[in-house]
N, C-alpha and C positions, 0 to 999 in steps of 0.2 A: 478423897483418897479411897482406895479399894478396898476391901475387907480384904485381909489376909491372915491365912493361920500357918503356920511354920510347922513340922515334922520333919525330926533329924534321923537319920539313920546310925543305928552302930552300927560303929565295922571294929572289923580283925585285920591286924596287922598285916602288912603286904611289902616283899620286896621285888623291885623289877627282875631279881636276879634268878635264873630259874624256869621250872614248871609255873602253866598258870596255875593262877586262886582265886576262890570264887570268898570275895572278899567284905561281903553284905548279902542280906535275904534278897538280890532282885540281879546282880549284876557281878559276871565275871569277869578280870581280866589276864589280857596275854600280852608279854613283848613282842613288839614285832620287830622295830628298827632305833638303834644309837646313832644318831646324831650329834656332829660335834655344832655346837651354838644352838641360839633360841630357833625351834621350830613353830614360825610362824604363818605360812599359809599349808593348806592339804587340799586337793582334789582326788577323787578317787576315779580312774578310768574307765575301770569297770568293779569287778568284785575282786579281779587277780592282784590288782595294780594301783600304781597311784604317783604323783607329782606332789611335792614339795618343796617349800622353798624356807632357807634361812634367812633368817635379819640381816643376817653379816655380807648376804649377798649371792647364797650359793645355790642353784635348786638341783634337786635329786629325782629321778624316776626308781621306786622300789618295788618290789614283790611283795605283795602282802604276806605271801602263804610260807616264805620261806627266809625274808628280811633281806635277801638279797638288794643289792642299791649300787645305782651307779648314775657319777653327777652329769648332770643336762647344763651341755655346752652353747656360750652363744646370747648368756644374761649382760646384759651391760652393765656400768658400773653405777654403783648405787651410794646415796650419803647413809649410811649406817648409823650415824651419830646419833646418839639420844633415841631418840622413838621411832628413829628413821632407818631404812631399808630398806631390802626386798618384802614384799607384804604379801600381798594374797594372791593366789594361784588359780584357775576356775576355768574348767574346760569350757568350750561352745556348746550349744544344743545340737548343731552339726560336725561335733568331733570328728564322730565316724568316717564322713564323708571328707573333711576339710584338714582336721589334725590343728585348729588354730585353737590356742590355751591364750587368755588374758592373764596378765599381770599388774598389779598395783604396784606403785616403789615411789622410795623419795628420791627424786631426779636433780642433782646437782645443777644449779644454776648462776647467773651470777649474781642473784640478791638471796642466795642462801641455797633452798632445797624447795621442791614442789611435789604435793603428788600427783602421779602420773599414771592415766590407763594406758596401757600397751597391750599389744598380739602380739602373738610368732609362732610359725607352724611347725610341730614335733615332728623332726624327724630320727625314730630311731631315738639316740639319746644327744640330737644335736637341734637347737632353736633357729628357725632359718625367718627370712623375711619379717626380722623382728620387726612393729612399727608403731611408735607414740603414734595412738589415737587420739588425747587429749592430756597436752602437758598444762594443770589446771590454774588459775588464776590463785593462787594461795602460796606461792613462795613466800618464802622467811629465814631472815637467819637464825628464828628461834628451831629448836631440834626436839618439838614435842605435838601433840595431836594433830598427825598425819591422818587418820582413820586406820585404815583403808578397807573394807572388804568389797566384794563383787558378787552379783546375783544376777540372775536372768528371770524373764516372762514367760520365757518359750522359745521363740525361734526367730523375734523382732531386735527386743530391746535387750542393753546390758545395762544393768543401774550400778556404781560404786558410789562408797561413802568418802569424807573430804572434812578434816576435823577444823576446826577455828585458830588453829595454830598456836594453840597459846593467847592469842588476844582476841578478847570475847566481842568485841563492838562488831568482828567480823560475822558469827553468825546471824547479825540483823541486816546485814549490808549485801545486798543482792547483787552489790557490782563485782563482788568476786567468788568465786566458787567453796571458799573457807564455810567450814562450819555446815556443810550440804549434803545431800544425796542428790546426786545427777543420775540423769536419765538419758543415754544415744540409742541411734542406730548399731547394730554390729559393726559397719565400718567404721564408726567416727563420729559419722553426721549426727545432725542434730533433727528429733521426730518434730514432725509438721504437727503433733500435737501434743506437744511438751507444753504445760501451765500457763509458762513464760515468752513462746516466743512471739506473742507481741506487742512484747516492751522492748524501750531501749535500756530503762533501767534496771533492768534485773537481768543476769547471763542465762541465756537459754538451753544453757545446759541444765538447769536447776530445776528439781522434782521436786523437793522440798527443801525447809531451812529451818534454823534457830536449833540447830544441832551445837553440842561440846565436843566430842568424841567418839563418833560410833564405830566399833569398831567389830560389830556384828550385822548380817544380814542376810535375808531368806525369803524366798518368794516360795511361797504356799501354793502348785497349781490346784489343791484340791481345793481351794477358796477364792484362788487368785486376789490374793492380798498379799501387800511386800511391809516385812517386819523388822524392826531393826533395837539392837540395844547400844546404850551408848553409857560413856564414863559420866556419872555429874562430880560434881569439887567432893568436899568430905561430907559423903552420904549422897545420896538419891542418885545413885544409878537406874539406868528406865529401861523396859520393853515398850517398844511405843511399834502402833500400829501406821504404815509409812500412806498417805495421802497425795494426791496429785495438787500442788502450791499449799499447803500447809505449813504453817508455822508450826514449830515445837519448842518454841517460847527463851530458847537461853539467849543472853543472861536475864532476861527482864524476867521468867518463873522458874522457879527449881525447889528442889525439897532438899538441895545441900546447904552445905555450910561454908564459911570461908575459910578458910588454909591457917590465917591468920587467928581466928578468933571464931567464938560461939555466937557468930551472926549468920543472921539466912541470908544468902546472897536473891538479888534484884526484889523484887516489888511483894512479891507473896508466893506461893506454890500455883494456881492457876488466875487466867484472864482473859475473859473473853475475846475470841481470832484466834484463841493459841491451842493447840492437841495437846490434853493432858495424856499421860503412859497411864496404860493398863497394869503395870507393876511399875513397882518404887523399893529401891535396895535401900537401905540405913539399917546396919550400917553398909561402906559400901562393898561388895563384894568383887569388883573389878572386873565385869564381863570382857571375856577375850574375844568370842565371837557365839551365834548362834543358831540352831537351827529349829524345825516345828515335825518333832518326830510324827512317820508316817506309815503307818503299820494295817493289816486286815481290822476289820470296826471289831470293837469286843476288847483290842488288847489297852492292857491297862495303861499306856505311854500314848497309845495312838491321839496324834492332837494336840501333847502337850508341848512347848518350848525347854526346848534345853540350852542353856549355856555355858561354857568353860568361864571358870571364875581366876583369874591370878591373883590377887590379893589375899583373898581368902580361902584359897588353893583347896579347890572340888566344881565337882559336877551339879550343876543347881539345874533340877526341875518344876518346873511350873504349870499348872495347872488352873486352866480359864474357864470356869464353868457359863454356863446359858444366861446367869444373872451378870456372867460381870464382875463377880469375884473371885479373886485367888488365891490358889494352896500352896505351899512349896515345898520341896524335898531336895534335901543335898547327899551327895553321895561322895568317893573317893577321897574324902579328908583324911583317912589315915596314907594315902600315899605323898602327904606333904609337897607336892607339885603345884609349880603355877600351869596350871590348863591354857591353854591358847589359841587352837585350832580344833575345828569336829568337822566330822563328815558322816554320813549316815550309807551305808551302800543297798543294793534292795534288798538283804535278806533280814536289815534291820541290826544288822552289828553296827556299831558306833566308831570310830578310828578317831584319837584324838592323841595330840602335838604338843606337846610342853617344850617350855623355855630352858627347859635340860636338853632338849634336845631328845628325849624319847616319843618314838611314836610308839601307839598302845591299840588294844585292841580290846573295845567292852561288847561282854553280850550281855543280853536280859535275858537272865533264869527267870522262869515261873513262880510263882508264888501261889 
């Protein structure tokens, strides 16, 4: 396991209600938008603007600069229940030119719910030519680890996350997309050099596996490396660095615990063939999602992982140094929120989505 040292920050009390406050030595924030239900996905368009989507089903295109919001027609309908519904939000690399936004969601079906990638092209504030790109092999009637986030490479592939649904023996089981990060074309298809495509046993949608729940992810082009954090049982949530057929070991390694009792769930914490994480949470902090802030070289963020925490409601940063070890820093604990979506825009402000339904706006003050 890694060396890690922990550094907490104090803060000063903060309400959403109001003028901003700059509410710790490093980081201010602003309201931007009330939303009624959990705000679970955020794309930002550009610096002005952004898309949103509710769990309950609903997405929104808002104004950053003035909160103004108004709902984007044309989402189909979604199973909401439990862990389930509309999910992640994620413009193209050819927005500009094309206006197509990806969507995750749990897709009603008839042995339960699935998660499902979909497109549809923004128009104005209406979704047109919506289209299941990939309704995935993971339906269930259990109503718990969906994942879901989405990331890009660039201007090829789209990867989303694909949780185990509640039963673990799927994340080893390559016949179904549970428990996964897949890897397509922007249409749909499937790349001519994905890991998997040639087996018959393994779905060739599949980039990697032995996933619980990830329900963060971020492609680094300044490294071009795809990262992902995901939930484990009680304790040992991970940042794990994401590999082309990699396993990342659940259930047979993990550094949690059982639900049930003070036992370590499957065989030990690593084993050789399996990706151990870079970071390891105990206790767990519930990552909502993540990104690898990206700033001019010199500032003090640039590089590091951040991710919104719900369980233990703040802003966790992390820091990877050259050896291989890491540092952490949490932030917005006094605003009592479960955190759940972030986005980073270019000038380096932060926008992030809580399950109240507030979207926020953090900068980083100097230090």
């Amino acid at each position: 396991m890694k060396k890690e040292t922990a550094c907490f920050t104090i803060l000063m009390s903060f309400s959403i209600q109001g003028i901003s406050q700059t509410i710790d030595d490093s980081v201010k924030v602003d309201p931007v938008a009330q939303f009624d239900g959990a705000l679970w996905g955020l794309s930002l368009l550009d610096d002005q603007s952004a898309i949103v989507t509710l769990k309950k089903g609903d997405a929104y295109k808002v104004n950053l600069l003035n909160g103004n919001k108004h709902a984007v027609k044309g989402v189909p309908s979604v199973d909401s229940r439990g862990q389930g519904g509309l999910l992640d939000v994620a413009k193209s690399p050819n927005f500009n030119e094309e206006q197509w936004l990806y969507f995750t969601y749990a897709k009603p079906t008839n042995s339960g719910s699935a998660t499902t990638l979909a497109r549809a092209q923004l128009d104005g504030s209406q979704l047109r030519n919506w289209q299941d790109l990939l309704v995935t092999d993971s339906a269930s009637s259990t109503t718990k680890h969906y994942g879901s986030r989405i990331a890009f490479d660039g201007d090829d592939h789209v990867f989303f996350s694909v949780g185990e649904r509640g039963k673990r023996e799927n994340a080893q089981d390559g016949a179904n997309h549970a428990g996964s990060i897949l890897r397509l074309n922007l249409d749909g298809s499937v790349p001519a050099d994905n890991p998997f495509v040639s087996t018959d046993l393994i779905k060739n949608e599949i980039w990697s596996y032995g996933h619980r729940n990830p329900q963060g992810l971020f492609f680094d082009r300044e490294t071009q490396t795809l990262w992902s954090n995901e939930h484990g049982p009680r304790g040992g949530d991970e940042i794990n660095q994401i590999k082309a057929g990699a396993n990342y070991g659940w259930p047979v390694v993990s550094h949690g615990k059982e639900y049930w009792g003070p036992i370590s769930v499957g065989e030990g914490q690593d084993k050789p063939g399996m990706e151990s994480p870079i970071k390891v949470y105990i206790p767990s902090i519930a990552p909502g999602s993540l990104l690898r802030y990206r700033s001019e070289p010199g500032h003090h963020w640039n590089g590091d992982f951040v991710s919104t925490a719900l369980a233990l409601r703040h802003l966790n940063r992390v820091h990877l140094d050259g050896k291989g070890d890491t540092s952490e820093t949490r932030y917005l604990e006094e605003l009592n929120e479960r955190l759940r979506s972030i986005a980073q825009d270019s000038n380096g402000t932060l926008y992030i989505g809580t399950d109240s339904g507030k979207l926020l706006k953090v900068s980083l003050t100097s230090r």
